[in-house]
C-alpha positions in Angstrom: 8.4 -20.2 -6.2 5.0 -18.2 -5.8 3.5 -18.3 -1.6 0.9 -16.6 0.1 -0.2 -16.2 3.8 -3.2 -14.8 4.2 -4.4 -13.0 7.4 -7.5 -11.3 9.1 -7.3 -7.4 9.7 -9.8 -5.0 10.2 -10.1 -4.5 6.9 -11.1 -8.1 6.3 -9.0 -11.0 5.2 -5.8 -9.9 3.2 -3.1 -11.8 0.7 0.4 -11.4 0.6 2.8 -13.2 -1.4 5.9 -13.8 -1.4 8.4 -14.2 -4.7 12.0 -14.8 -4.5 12.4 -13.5 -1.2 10.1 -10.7 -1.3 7.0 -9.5 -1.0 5.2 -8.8 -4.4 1.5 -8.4 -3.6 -1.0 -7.6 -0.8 -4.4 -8.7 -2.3 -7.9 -8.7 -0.5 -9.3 -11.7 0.5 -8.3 -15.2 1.3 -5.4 -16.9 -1.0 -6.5 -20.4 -2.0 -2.9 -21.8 -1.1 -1.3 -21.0 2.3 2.5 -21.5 3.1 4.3 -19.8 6.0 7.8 -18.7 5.4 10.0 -16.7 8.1 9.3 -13.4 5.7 5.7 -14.1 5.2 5.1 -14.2 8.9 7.5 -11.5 9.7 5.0 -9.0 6.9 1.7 -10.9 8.7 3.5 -9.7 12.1 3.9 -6.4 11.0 0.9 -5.7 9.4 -0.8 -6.3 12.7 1.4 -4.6 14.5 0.4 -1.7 11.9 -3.2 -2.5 11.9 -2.8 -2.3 16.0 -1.6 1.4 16.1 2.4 -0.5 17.3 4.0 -0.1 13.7 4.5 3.0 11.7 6.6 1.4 8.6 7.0 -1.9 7.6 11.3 -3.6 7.3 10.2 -6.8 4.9 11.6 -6.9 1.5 9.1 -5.3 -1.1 9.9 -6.3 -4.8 6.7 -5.2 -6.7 6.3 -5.6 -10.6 5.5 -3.4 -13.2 5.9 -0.3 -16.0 9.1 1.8 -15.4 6.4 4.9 -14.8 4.5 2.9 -11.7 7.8 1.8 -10.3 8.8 5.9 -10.1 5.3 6.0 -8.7 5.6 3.5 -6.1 9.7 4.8 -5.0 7.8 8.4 -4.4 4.6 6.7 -2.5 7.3 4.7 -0.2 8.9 8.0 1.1 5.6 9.7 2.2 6.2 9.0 6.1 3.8 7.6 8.9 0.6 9.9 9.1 1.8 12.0 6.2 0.4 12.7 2.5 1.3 13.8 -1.1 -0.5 15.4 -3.4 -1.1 13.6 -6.7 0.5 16.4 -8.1 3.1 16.5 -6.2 4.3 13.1 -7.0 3.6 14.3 -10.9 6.2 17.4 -10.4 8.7 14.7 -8.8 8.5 12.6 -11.5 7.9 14.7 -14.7 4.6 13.1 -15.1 0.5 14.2 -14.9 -1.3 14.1 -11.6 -4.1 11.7 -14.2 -1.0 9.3 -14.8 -0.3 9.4 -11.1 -3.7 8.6 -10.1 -3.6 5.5 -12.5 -0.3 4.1 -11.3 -1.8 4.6 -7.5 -4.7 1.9 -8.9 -2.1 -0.1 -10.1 0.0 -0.3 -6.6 0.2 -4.6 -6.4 1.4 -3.9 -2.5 -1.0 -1.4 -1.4 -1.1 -0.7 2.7 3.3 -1.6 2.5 3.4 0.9 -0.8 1.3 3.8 0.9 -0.7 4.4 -1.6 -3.3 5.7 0.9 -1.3 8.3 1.2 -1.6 9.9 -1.8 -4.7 12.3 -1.9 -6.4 15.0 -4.4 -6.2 18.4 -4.2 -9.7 18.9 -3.1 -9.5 16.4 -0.4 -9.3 12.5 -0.5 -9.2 11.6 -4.0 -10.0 7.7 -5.2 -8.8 4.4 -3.8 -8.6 1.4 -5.4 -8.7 -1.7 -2.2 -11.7 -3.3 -1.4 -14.1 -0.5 0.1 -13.0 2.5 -1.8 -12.7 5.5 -0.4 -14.0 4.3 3.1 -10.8 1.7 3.4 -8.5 5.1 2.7 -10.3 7.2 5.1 -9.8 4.2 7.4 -6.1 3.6 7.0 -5.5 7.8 6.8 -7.4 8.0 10.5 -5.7 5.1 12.0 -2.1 7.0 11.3 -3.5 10.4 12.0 -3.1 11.9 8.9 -5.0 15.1 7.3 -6.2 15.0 4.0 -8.5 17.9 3.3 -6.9 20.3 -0.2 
């Protein structure tokens, strides 16, 4: 059985839904069907807790789907710590893989914010983001953990 919470952050209303007791995605904007499950609140919890400055990693069950090559992508992305960032070429040399392909999987992340893909920055600076406000949610979520992200 497929159920979504939705909740308001800064960044505006956000999705997440929950599969087989994980979470599987973290959409933007308001799901049309709400249910609240113990894990669904605990990720809602957390996520504020995040968004508040009170929660560097997040302990709920992450199951996401896809390619073998955006799984690798997403097990790198999971490991960058708190107020840290890769290189997309970093994650490339990890994975035997091109800092293009890398880039594409990041776009691809169905759990972004939870799977850091944030994190994950160009060698001249910021690189792309794929959430609702571009590049200005990334800066966003990069300056409420602290991080740097100039090449």
């Amino acid at each position: 059985m497929i159920l979504q919470k939705s909740i308001l952050t800064p960044l505006g209303d956000l999705s997440l839904t929950e599969e087989d007791g994980a979470i599987v995605a973290l959409d933007w904007g308001r799901g049309r069907d709400q249910a609240d499950t113990p894990l669904l609140s605990t990720a809602a919890d957390e996520l504020q807790a995040y968004f508040d400055g009170d929660q560097a990693g997040f302990t709920v069950p992450l199951e996401p789907h896809g390619s073998p090559h955006l799984l690798k992508v997403l097990d790198v992305m999971r490991s960058i710590p708190y107020g840290k960032t890769m290189r997309y070429s970093d994650i490339a040399g990890a994975i035997g893989s091109s800092p293009r392909a890398v880039g594409g999987a990041c776009g691809c992340n169905p759990i972004p914010i939870l799977i850091p893909c944030h994190r994950v920055v160009s060698a001249a600076g910021l690189g792309g983001y794929s959430g609702d406000g571009g590049r200005e949610t990334k800066t966003a979520l990069l300056r409420l953990e602290g991080a740097s992200y100039t090449g």
